[in-house]
N, C-alpha and C positions, 0 to 999 in steps of 0.2 A: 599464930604469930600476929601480932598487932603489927597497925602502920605500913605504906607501900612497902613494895620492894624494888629496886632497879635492878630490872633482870637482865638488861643490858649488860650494867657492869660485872654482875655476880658472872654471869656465862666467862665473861671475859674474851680474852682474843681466840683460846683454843676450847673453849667449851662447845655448849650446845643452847640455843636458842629457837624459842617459838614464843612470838608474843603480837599479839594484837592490840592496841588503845590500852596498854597496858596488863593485859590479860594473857597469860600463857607460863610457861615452862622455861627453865636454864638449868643446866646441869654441867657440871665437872666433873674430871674423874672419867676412869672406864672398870668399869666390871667384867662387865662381855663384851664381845663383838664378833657378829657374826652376819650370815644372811636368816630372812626374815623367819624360816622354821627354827634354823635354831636360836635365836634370840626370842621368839615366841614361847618355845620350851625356858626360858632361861627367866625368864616373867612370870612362869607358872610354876616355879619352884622356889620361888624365895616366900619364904614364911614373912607375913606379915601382922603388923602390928600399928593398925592407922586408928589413930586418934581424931581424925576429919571425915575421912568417908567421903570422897567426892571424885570422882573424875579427875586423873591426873595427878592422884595422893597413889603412894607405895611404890614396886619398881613400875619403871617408866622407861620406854625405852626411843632415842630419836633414830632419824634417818631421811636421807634423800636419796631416792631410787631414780636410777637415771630414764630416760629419754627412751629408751629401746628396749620393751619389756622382754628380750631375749638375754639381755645381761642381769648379771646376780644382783639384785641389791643389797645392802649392806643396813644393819640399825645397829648401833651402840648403848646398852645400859650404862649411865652415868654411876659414878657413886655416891656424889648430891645431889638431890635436885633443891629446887625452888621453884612454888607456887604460887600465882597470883591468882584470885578469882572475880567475876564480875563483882559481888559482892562488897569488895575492899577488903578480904581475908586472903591470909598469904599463912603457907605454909612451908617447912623445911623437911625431908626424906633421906634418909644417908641408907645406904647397904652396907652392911659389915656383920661379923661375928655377932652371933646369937647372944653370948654373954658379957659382951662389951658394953660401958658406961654408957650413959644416955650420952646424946652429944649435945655441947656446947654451942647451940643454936647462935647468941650472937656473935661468938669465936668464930663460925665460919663464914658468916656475913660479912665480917670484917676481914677474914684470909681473903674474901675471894675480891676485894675490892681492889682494882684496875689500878695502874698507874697514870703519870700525866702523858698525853701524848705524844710522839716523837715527830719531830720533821723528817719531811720525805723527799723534801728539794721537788724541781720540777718533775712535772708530769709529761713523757710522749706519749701519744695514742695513734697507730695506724688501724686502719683495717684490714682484716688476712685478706679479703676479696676486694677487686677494685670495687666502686658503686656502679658502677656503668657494667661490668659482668651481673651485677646483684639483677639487676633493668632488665637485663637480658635473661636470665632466668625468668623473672617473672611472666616474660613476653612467652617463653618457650612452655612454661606452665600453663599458662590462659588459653596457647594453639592445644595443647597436650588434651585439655578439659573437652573444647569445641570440639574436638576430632574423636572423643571416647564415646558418645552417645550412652553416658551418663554413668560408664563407668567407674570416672572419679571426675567428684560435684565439688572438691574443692583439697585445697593442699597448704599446709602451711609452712612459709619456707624464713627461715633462720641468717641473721649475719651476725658475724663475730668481729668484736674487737680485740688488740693486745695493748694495752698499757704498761709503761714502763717507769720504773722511778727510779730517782739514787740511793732510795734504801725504802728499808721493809714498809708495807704498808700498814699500814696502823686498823686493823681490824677495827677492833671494840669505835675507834672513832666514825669509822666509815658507818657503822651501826645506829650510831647515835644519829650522822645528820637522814641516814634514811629514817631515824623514826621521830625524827623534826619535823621531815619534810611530808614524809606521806605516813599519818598518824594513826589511817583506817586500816594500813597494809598489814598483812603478814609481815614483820621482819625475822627472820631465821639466818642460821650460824647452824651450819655444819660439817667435821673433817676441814674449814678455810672455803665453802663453797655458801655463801652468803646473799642478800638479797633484801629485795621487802616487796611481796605479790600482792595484787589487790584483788588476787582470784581465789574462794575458796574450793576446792574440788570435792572435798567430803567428810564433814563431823559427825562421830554419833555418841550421844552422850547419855549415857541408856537403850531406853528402847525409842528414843527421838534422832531423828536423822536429818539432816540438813546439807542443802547446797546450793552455791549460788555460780552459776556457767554466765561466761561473758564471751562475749566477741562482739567486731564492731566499736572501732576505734575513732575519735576524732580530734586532733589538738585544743586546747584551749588558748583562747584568743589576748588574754589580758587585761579584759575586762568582763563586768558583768553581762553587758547588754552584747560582746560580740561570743561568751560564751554562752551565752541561751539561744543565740540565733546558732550558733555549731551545732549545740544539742539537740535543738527542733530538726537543723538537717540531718543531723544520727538516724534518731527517731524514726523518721518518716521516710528515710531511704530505703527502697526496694531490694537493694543490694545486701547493705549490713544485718537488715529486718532479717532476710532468709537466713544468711551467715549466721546471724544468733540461733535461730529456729533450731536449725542443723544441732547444734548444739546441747540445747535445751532437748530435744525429741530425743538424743542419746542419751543422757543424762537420766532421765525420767521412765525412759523403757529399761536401762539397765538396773536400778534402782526398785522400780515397781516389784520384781518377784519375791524380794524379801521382805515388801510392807505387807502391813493391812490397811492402810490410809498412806497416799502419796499427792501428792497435788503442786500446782507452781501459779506461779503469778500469772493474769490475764494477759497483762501490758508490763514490757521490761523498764527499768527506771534505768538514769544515768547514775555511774558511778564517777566522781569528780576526780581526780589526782591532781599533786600539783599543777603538771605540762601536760597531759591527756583526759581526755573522758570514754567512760565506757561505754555498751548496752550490758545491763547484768539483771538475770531474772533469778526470785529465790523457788528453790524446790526444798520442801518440806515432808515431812510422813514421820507414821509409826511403825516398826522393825516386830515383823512378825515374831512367834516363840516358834525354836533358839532363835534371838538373835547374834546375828552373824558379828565379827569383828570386823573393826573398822579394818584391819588391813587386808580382808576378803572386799571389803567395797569397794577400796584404793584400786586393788587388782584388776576388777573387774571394770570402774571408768578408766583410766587410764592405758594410754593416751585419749582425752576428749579429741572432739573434733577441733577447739578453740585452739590446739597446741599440737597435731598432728594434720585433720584433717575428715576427709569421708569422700566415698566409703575407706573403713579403718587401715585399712589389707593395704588396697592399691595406694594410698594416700603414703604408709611408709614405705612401701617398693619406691615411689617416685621420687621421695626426698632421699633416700639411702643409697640412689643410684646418678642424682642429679645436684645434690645441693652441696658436695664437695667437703664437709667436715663431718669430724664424729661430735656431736652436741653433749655427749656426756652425759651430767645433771641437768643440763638446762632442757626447760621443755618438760624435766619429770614429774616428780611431785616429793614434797618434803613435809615432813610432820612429825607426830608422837601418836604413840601409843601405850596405854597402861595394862596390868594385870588383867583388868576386867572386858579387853577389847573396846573401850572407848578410845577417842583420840581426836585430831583433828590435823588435816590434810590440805594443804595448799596447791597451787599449780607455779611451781618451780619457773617461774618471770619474774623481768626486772634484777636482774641476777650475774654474777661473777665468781667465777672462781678466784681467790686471792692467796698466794701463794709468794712468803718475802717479799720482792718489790716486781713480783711481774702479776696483772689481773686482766683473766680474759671475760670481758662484758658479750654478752650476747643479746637478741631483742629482732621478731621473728612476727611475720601478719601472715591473716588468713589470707589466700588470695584464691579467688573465683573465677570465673570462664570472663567475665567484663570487667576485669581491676585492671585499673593503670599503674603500667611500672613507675614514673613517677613522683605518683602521689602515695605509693606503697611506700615508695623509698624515703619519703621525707616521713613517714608517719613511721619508720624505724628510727629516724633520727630523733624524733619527739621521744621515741621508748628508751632510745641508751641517754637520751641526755639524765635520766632521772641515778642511774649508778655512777655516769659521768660526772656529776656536781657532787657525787657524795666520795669520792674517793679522796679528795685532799680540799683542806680546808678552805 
C-alpha cells in the first residue's frame, strides 16, 4: 500500500494497537481469542498468502499479559490488520474464507475511520490510597530491604488512580494526545487497557533481538539548561546507576542462552519524555538456531526488575502481600506477535484502564534500601500526570 497509515484511527476505540513514531500494527475484528498456546496454535494454521514478507505481515496476533505471571494471559487475532513499516510501506492483512474475493483495501481504510470526538464534561480523579499511606509504605519497604541482608535489593511498588467523567471516555482521542505528546512511546490499545510506554521489554525480528531496560527516573525541569543539569544528576547517581544495573544484568543473563552474539551499551543514555527522563541501556544480539519466539522471550524477562523488582521471587511476595491492589495489566507487558514468532513487546507503563467513563491510571518507582518516601512520591506524580493530561482535551 502506498502512503502513511493512521493507525491510530483505523484501530479505532475498540481495536488493537502498537505503534511506535508511527511504526507498528492496528487491528479490528476478532477471529480467536484465547490464552497464549492456544492463539499460538491459531497463527500456525491459517494458510497464508503475503505479498510483503515482513515481520508483522499475515495472521497477527495482540495481547497484554498482566502483572503476575500466575494469571492466564490472553492475545486476540484481529481479522484486519494494518501495517506500517520504518521504511514508509504499509500494508493491509484480513483473515477469512479461503475462496473469498480479494478485499477492497481502500474500503476498509475508509470503514474503519473514527468519528468526531465526543464530550466528556468534567473530570474527577481521586486516589484509592491516601499519599501519606503510599510514604508509608515506601518507609516500611526501605526498613524491610536494610533488615533482609540482601534478601531483597529492591521492590517496585505501584499507585492507582480512579477518574471519573459524565460520559464515556473517548479512547481513540485519548490515543492521539498520548502520541502527540510522547512520539518515541509505545502507544497501544488493547480489550480498553491503553497507554503509551517509553519502555521496550523485547523485539525479535528474525534472528535479531533487541532490548532496551530502563530504570532511574528524574522530572524535567522546563528548560533546557535545568534539564541537562537533572540529567547529569541521573547519570551520576550512585543510587539510580545500581537500580538500572539491576536491571540491565537481568535482562542480558536471561536473554544470552538463546544468542550466539548478545552485548549492551557501556554507558546508559537519557531517554527524554515530555515530564520525565530516564536511564535506558540498549541490549542487542543474534538468536541462536531454532530461534525461539518472541513470546518464549516475553516469558522468560518478564516481570524485569524495572516493574517488579530483585531478587524476582521475594520482590513479588512483598508487593502481593503489602501494596494493597491487584495491578492487573499494568506492570505487564503488551505487544504482537506473528505466524513466524517475531513481535515486539513493551513494558505495560504509563497506562490506564478505560472502561465508559471510569479510567484507572496507575504509575509505580523502583524503590531501594536509601529512597525517600517523598521524593518517590512526587516522581509518581510526574508519571501519572503523562495519562492525566491525555484523558480529556
Amino acid at each position: 500500500m502506498p502512503g502513511p497509515l493512521d493507525l491510530v484511527d483505523l484501530a479505532g476505540a475498540d481495536g488493537q494497537l502498537h505503534v511506535q513514531g508511527g511504526v507498528g500494527l492496528a487491528g479490528r475484528g476478532v477471529v480467536a481469542r484465547g490464552e497464549l498456546a492456544q492463539v499460538t496454535a491459531v497463527l500456525a494454521s491459517v494458510e497464508l498468502d503475503d505479498e510483503v514478507g515482513r515481520p508483522g505481515t499475515g495472521a497477527v496476533a495482540f495481547g497484554a499479559l498482566p502483572f503476575l505471571d500466575d494469571r492466564p494471559g490472553e492475545l486476540v487475532v484481529p481479522e484486519v490488520v494494518w501495517g506500517a513499516g520504518p521504511d514508509g510501506r504499509s500494508w493491509v492483512t484480513t483473515i477469512g474464507p479461503a475462496d473469498a474475493p480479494p478485499p477492497d483495501v481502500a474500503a476498509l481504510c475508509w470503514a474503519a475511520t473514527s468519528g468526531p470526538p465526543t464530550a466528556i464534561g468534567p473530570v474527577r480523579v481521586e486516589p484509592v490510597r491516601d499519599p501519606a499511606w503510599w510514604c508509608a509504605l515506601v518507609a516500611r519497604a526501605t526498613e524491610a530491604m536494610r533488615a533482609s541482608d540482601g534478601r531483597l535489593s529492591k521492590v517496585v511498588l505501584a499507585r492507582e488512580l480512579v477518574a471519573e467523567a459524565e460520559a464515556a471516555f473517548d479512547r481513540t482521542g485519548i490515543l492521539r494526545r498520548l502520541q502527540a505528546a510522547y512520539p518515541d512511546c509505545f502507544v497501544f490499545l488493547v480489550d480498553g487497557f491503553l497507554g503509551a510506554s517509553p519502555e521496550l521489554l523485547v523485539g525479535r525480528s528474525g534472528e535479531r533481538v533487541h532490548a532496551q531496560p530502563m530504570a532511574g527516573t528524574a522530572p524535567r525541569g522546563g528548560d533546557p539548561s535545568s534539564d541537562a543539569a537533572l540529567a547529569a544528576d541521573l547519570l551520576s547517581s550512585t543510587t539510580y546507576r545500581r537500580e538500572h544495573q539491576i536491571t540491565i544484568d537481568m535482562v542480558y543473563d536471561t536473554l544470552l542462552p538463546w544468542c550466539s552474539y548478545l552485548d549492551y551499551e557501556a554507558e546508559p543514555s537519557i531517554v527524554r519524555m515530555a515530564n520525565v527522563q530516564h536511564l535506558a541501556t540498549l541490549v542487542e544480539g543474534r538468536l541462536s538456531q531454532p530461534e525461539p519466539s518472541i513470546l518464549e522471550l516475553v516469558q522468560a524477562l518478564h516481570p524485569t526488575p524495572a516493574v517488579c523488582g530483585w531478587p524476582r521471587a521475594a520482590a513479588q511476595a512483598w508487593i502481593q502481600e503489602h501494596e494493597g491492589f491487584d495491578r492487573g495489566h499494568y506492570a505487564g507487558t503488551v505487544g504482537w506477535v506473528d505466524a513466524r514468532g517475531n513481535g515486539t513487546w513493551a513494558v505495560a507503563i504509563r497506562c490506564a484502564e478505560v472502561h465508559g467513563s471510569t479510567a484507572r491510571l496507575y504509575a509505580g518507582n523502583g524503590i531501594i534500601a536509601d529512597s525517600d518516601p517523598d521524593t518517590e512520591l512526587a516522581e509518581t506524580e510526574a508519571k501519572l500526570s503523562a495519562m492525566l493530561s491525555a484523558l480529556a482535551p
